[in-house]
C-alpha atoms as one frame of an Amber mdcrd trajectory, in Angstrom:
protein
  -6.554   3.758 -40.540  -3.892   3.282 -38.239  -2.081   0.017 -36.792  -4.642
  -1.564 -34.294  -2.843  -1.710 -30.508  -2.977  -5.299 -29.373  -5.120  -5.279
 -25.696  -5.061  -7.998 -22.984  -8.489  -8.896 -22.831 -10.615  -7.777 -19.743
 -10.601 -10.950 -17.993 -11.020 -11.927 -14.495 -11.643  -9.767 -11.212 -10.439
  -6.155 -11.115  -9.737  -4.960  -7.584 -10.128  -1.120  -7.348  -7.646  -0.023
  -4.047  -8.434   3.749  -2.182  -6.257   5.278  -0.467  -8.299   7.569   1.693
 -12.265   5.977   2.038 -14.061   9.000   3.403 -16.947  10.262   1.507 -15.796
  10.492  -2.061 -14.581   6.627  -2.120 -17.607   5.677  -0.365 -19.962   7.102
  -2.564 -18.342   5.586  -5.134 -18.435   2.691  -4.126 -22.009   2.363  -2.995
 -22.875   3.986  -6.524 -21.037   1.065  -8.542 -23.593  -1.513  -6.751 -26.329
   0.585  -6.791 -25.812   0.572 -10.613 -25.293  -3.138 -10.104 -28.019  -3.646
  -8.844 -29.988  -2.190 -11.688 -31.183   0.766  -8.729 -29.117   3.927 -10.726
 -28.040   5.196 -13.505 -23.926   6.114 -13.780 -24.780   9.826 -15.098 -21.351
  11.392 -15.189 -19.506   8.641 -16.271 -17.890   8.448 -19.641 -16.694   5.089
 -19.608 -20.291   3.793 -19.147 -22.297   7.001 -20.641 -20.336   8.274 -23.173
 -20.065   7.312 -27.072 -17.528   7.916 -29.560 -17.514   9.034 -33.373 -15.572
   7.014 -35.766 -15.091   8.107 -39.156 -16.937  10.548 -41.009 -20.066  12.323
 -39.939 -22.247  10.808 -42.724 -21.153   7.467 -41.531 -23.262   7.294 -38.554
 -20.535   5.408 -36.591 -21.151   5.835 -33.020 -20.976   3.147 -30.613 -20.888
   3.500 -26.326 -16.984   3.624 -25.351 -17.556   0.777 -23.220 -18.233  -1.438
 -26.554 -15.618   0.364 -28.646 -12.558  -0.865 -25.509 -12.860  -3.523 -23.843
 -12.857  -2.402 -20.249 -13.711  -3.970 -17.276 -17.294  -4.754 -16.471 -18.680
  -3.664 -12.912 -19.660  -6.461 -12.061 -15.970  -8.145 -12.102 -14.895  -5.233
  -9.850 -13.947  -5.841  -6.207 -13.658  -3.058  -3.761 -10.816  -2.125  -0.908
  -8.504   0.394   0.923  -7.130   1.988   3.641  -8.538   5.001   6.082  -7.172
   6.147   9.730 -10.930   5.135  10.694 -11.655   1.846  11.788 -15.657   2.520
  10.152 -16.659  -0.327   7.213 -18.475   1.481   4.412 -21.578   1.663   5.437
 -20.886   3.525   8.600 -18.178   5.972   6.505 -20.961   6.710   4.168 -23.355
   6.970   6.790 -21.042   9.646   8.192 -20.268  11.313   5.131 -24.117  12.093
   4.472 -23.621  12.253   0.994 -26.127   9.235  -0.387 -29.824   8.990   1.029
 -30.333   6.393   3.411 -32.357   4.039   1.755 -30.314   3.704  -1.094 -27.452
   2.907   1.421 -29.259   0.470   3.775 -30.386  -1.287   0.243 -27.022  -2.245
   0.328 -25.998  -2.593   3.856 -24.701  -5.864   3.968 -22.585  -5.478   1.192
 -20.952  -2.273   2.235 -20.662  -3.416   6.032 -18.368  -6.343   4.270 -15.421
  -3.621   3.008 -13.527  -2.994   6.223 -10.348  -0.462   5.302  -6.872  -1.920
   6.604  -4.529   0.244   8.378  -3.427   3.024   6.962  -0.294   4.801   6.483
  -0.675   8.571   7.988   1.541  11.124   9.609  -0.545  13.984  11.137   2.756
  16.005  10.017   1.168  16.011   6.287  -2.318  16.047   7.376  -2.888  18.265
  10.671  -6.678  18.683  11.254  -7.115  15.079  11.088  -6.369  11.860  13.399
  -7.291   8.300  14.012  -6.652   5.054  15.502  -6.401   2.875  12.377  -2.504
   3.425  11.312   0.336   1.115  10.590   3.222   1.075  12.679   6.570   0.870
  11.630  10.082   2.334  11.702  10.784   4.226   8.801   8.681   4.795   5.270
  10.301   1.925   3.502   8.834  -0.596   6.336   5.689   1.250   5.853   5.358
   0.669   2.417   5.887  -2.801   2.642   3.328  -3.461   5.122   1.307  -1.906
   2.085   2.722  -3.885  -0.347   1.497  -7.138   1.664  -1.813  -5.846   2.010
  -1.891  -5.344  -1.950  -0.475  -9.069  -2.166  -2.954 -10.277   0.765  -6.432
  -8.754  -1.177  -5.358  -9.550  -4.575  -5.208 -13.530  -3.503  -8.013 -13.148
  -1.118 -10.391 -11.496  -3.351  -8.511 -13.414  -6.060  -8.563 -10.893  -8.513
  -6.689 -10.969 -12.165  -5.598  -7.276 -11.894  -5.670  -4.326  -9.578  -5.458
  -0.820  -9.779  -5.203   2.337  -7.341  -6.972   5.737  -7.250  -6.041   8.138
  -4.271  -9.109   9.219  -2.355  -7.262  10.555   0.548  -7.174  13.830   1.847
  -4.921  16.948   0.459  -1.202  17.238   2.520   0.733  20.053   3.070   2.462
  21.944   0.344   6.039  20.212  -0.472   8.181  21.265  -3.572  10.487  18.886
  -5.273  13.969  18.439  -3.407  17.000  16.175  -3.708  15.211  12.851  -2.494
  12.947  12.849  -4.911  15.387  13.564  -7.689  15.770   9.386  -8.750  14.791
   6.470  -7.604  18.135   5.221  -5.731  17.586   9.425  -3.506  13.684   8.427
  -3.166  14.520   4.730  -1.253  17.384   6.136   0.723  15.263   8.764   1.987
  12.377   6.504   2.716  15.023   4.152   4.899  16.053   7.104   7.049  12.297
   8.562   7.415  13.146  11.667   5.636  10.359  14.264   6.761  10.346  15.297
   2.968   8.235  11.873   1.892   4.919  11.844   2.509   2.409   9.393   2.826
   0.490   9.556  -0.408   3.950   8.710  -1.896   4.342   5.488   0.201   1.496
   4.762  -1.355   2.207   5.356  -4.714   5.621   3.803  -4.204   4.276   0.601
  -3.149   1.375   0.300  -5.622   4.149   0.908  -8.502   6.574  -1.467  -6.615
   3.375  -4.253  -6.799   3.202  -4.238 -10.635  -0.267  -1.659  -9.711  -1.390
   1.668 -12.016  -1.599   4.755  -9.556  -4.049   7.647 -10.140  -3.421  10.728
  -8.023  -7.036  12.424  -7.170  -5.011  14.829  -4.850  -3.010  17.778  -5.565
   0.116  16.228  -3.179   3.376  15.940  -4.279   2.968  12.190  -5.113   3.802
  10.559  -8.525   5.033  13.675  -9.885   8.238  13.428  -9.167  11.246  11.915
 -11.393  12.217   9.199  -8.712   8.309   7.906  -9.277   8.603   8.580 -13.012
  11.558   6.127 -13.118  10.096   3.934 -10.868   6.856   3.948 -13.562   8.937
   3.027 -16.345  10.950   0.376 -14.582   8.241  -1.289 -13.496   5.918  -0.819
 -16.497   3.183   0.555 -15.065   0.911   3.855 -15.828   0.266   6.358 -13.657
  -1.797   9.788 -13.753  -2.644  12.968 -11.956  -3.484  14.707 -10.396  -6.143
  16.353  -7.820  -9.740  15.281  -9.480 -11.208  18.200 -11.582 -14.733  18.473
 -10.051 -16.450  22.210  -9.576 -15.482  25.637  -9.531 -12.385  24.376 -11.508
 -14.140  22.056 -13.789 -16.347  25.724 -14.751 -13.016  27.641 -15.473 -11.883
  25.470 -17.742 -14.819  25.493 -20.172 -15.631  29.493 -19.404 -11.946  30.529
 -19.692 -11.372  28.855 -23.177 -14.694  30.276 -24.441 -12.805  34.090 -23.296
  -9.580  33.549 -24.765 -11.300  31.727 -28.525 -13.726  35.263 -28.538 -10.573
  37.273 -27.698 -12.617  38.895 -24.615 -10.495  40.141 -21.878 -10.169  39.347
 -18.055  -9.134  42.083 -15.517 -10.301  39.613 -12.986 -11.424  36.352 -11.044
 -12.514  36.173  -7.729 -13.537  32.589  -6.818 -14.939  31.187  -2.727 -15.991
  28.114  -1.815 -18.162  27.137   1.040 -17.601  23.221   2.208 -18.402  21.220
   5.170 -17.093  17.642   4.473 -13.720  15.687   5.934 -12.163  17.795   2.949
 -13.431  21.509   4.128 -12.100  20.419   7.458  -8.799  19.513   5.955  -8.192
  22.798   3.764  -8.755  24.678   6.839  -5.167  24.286   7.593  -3.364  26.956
   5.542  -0.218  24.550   4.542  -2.644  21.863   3.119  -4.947  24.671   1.525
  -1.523  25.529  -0.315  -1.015  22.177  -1.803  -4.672  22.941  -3.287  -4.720
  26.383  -3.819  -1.628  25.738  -6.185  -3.618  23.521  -8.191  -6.829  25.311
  -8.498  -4.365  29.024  -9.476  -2.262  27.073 -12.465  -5.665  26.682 -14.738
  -6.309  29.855 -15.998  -3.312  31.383 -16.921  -2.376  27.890 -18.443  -5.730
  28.304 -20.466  -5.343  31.996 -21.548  -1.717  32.330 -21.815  -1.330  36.185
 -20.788   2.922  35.911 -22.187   1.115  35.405 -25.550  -2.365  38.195 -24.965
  -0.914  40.626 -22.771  -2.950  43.045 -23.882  -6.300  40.611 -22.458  -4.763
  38.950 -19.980  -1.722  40.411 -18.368  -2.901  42.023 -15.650  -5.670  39.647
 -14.665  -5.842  39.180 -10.936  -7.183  35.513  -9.912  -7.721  35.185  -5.991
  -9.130  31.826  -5.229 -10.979  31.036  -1.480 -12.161  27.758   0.080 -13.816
  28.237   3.749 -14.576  25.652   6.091 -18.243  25.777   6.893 -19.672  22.595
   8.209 -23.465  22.808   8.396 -23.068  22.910   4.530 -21.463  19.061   4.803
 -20.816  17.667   1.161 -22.523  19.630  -0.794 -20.017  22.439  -1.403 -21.006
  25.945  -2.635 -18.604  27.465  -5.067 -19.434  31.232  -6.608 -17.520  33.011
  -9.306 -17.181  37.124  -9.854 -15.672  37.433 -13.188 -14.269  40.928 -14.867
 -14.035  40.612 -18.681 -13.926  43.475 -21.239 -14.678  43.630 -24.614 -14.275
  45.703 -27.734 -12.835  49.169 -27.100 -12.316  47.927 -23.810 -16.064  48.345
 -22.368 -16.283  46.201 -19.031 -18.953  43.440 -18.156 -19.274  40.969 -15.378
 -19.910  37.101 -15.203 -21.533  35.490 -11.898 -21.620  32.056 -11.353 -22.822
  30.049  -8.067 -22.425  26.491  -8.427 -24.548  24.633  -5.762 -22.613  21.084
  -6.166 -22.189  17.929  -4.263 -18.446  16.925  -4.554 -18.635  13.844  -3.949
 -21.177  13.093  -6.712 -18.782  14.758  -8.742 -15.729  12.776  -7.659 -17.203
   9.517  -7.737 -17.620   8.345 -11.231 -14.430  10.023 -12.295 -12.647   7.448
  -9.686 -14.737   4.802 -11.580 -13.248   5.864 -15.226  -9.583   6.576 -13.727
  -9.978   3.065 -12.515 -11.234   1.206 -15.782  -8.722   3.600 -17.867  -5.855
   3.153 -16.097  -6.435  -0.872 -16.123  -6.791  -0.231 -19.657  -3.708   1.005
 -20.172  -1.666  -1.412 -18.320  -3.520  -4.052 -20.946  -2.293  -2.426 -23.415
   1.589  -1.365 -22.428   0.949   1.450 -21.614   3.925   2.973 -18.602   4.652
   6.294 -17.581   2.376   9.445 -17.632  -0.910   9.211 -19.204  -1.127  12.575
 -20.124  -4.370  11.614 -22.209  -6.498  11.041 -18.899  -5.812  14.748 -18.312
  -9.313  15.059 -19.105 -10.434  14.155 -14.563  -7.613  16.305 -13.329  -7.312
  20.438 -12.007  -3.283  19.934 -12.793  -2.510  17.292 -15.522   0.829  15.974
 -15.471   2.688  15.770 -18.612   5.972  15.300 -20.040   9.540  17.120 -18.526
   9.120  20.768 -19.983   5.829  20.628 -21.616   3.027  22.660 -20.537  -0.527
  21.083 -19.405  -3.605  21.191 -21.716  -6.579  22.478 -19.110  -9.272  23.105
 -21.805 -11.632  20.496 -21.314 -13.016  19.624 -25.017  -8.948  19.607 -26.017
  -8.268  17.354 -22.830 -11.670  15.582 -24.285 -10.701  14.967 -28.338  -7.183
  14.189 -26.402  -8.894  11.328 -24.273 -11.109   9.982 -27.121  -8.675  10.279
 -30.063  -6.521   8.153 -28.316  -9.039   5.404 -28.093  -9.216   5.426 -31.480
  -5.290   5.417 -32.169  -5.833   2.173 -29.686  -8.230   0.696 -32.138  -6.886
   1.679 -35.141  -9.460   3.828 -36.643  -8.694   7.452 -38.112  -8.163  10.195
 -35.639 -10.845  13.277 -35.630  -9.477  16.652 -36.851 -13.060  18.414 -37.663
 -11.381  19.913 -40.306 -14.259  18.537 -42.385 -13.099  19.598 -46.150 -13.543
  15.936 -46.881 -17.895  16.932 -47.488 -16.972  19.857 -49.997 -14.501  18.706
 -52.080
C-alpha cells in the first residue's frame, strides 16, 4: 500500500467551458442531460462505465471508478462556451445532425438556455470558416482578458465552486514552436504586439490558466504545448493535457499496431482515407489546417513500433494518411485502412479495415472524462502535464525529451494505476507470481 493522496472533496457546481460548440460540444452536452434525465446510457465513458481492480485477482475487488474517486456528479455540472455562431445549443445541434430529434427537442428548453459568448477567432488560423459572433479588441492580450471576464462573469453567475476547460474548437493551421513561445515573459510580449505567431486556441488556454482553470487540448494546435504555457501551468498550479481527442481511424492503430509489433509481424505499409462531412471535414479541407492534423494522426505508429529499434519489420514502412471533405456523409465519418504486414520468412498478408463511425459520439464522452479528470486533478495538486490522461489523445504530451506512450492498454494501466497511487492501494504489474509461489 502506498501513502493515500489527500483530495478536495467534490463539492459544489462544476462549470465545464468549450471552446469551439459545434457538433462535438453539443452532443456532449445534450448527452450529459439526456443521461440526466435517466433517457441514456453514457456507453463510452470510463469515468461513469468503467471499474477498476484493486488488489489481487482472488480478491474480487472491483468497484465503478466513479465510487473508487470522488469526481464530480453530473448533475452538479453546468454547461458554457464560446463559438463564432450566434446559435444556442439546440439550434447548433440541430445543425450538426448528429443526435435524433426527439431526443433533442426532449430537451429543448434546456439547451435553448446555453447561448455561447463571443469568441476569440482569426480566420488567419482557421480559413474555411467565418462568423459574426467574435470579440473585438486590439491585440491578443486584450483578447484574452475579455475571456478571462467571461470565465469570472459565468463562474459567479452560474455560481459554480470550480471550473474547468476542454477545447472543442476546430483544428488551425500548422505552427512550429518559435521564440515567443519560448517562456512566459516572450509569450505576453508577443500577445501585446499581436504577434501573428499566437493563435487563438492559445488565448484561450492562456486565459483559462491565468483564471486558476485546468485546460484540455482536444485539438492538435499548437496550444499548451509550449514551454511559455508549461511555466505558466506550474506558476499558476493548474493541470493541463493534450492533445487532439483520439477517436477513429487513430484510436484502431493504436490497438492493431501494438498487437504487430508484440507478434513481431512486419509492416511494409499503411494506407489510411477518411471520408467526413461535418464543420470539421470542412475545416481539414484547407491543406495548412489538415497539416496541424495530419502531424498528429502520422506520429502514432512509428511511436508504437519503433522502426530505430525493428528495422528489419519496420524500417521501411510507408504510412500515407488521407482525410477528404465529403459533405453528404455529415458526422458520421468513414475511415478505411489497407494494411501490408509480413510474417515468417517474410510471406506477405493484408489487413482491411472500414470503420463506419460517428465522431462526434466518439468525442463526446471523452470531453466528459477530460472534464471530471482534469477537475480531479486540480483537487488533488496536481499542475503541469498530465501525461496519465494520455489515454483520450492521438499525440500525448509528456515531459521535455521523453517520448509519448500511444498503446492504448499501456496509456490504460497508465490512467488507472494512477488512481490507485491516488488512493493508496498497490499498483497492478500482472506479473502474477504472487498465485504460484
Amino acid at each position: 500500500m502506498t501513502q493515500e493522496t489527500a483530495i478536495r472533496p467534490a463539492q459544489g457546481k462544476l462549470g465545464i467551458l468549450l471552446p469551439g460548440m459545434g457538433a462535438v460540444a453539443t452532443t456532449f452536452i445534450a448527452g450529459v442531460e439526456a443521461i440526466r434525465k435517466g433517457k441514456a446510457k453514457p456507453i463510452g465513458s470510463l469515468t461513469q462505465m468503467g471499474t477498476i481492480r484493486l488488489g489481487k485477482r482472488t480478491d474480487n475487488r472491483t468497484p465503478a471508478i466513479r465510487d473508487f474517486v470522488p469526481l464530480a456528479d453530473l448533475n452538479d455540472l453546468v454547461f458554457g462556451g464560446w463559438d463564432i455562431f450566434e446559435d444556442d445549443v439546440y439550434a447548433a445541434a440541430m445543425r450538426a445532425g448528429v443526435l435524433d430529434k426527439d431526443l433533442l427537442n426532449e430537451h429543448r428548453e434546456f439547451l435553448e438556455g446555453i447561448r455561447p459568448m463571443p469568441a476569440v477567432f482569426d480566420r488567419r488560423y482557421v480559413k474555411r470558416l467565418d462568423g459574426p459572433n467574435v470579440k473585438g479588441g486590439a491585440n491578443w492580450m486584450e483578447k484574452a482578458e475579455a475571456l478571462m471576464e467571461d470565465i469570472r462573469t459565468f463562474k459567479e453567475t452560474n455560481g459554480c465552486d470550480r471550473l474547468v476547460m476542454v477545447w472543442c474548437g476546430s483544428t488551425e493551421v500548422f505552427m512550429k514552436p518559435t521564440d515567443v513561445h519560448k517562456d512566459l515573459k516572450s509569450l505576453e510580449r508577443a500577445m501585446k504586439e499581436n504577434s501573428p505567431e499566437i493563435s487563438p486556441s492559445l488565448v484561450y488556454a492562456y486565459a483559462a490558466l491565468r483564471s486558476g482553470v485546468p485546460f484540455a487540448n482536444g485539438a492538435p494546435n499548437l496550444t499548451v504545448d509550449v514551454p511559455a504555457i508549461h511555466e505558466l501551468a506550474r506558476e499558476m498550479r493548474v493541470p493541463i493535457a493534450g492533445k487532439d481527442f483520439k477517436t477513429g481511424q487513430t484510436l484502431l492503430k493504436t490497438v492493431l499496431a501494438p498487437m504487430f509489433k508484440a507478434r513481431y509481424l512486419g509492416v511494409s505499409g499503411w494506407f489510411s482515407t477518411n471520408i467526413l462531412g461535418n464543420r470539421d471535414g470542412e475545416v481539414l479541407d484547407d491543406p495548412e489546417s489538415f497539416k496541424t492534423k495530419e502531424e498528429s494522426k502520422l506520429s502514432v505508429l512509428e511511436s508504437i513500433l519503433q522502426p530505430g529499434l525493428y528495422p528489419d519489420l519496420y524500417k521501411d514502412m510507408y504510412h500515407k494518411v488521407r482525410i477528404n471533405y465529403y459533405p453528404p456523409r455529415g458526422d458520421n465519418k468513414e475511415g478505411w485502412d489497407n494494411i501490408d504486414i509480413f510474417g515468417w520468412l517474410g510471406y506477405p498478408m493484408q489487413i482491411k479495415v472500414d470503420f463506419l463511425c460517428r465522431d462526434s459520439i466518439l468525442a463526446a464522452p471523452i470531453v466528459l472524462d477530460l472534464a471530471l479528470f482534469m477537475d480531479l486533478a486540480q483537487r488533488t495538486g496536481k499542475r503541469g502535464t498530465q501525461e496519465w490522461l494520455s489515454f483520450y489523445f492521438k499525440s500525448p504530451m509528456t515531459a521535455a525529451g521523453l517520448y509519448p506512450e500511444h498503446d492504448l492498454f499501456i496509456q490504460l494501466m497508465k490512467l488507472k494505476n494512477n488512481l490507485r497511487h491516488l488512493r493508496g492501494e498497490e499498483l497492478i504489474t500482472h506479473l502474477g507470481t504472487e498465485y504460484y509461489d
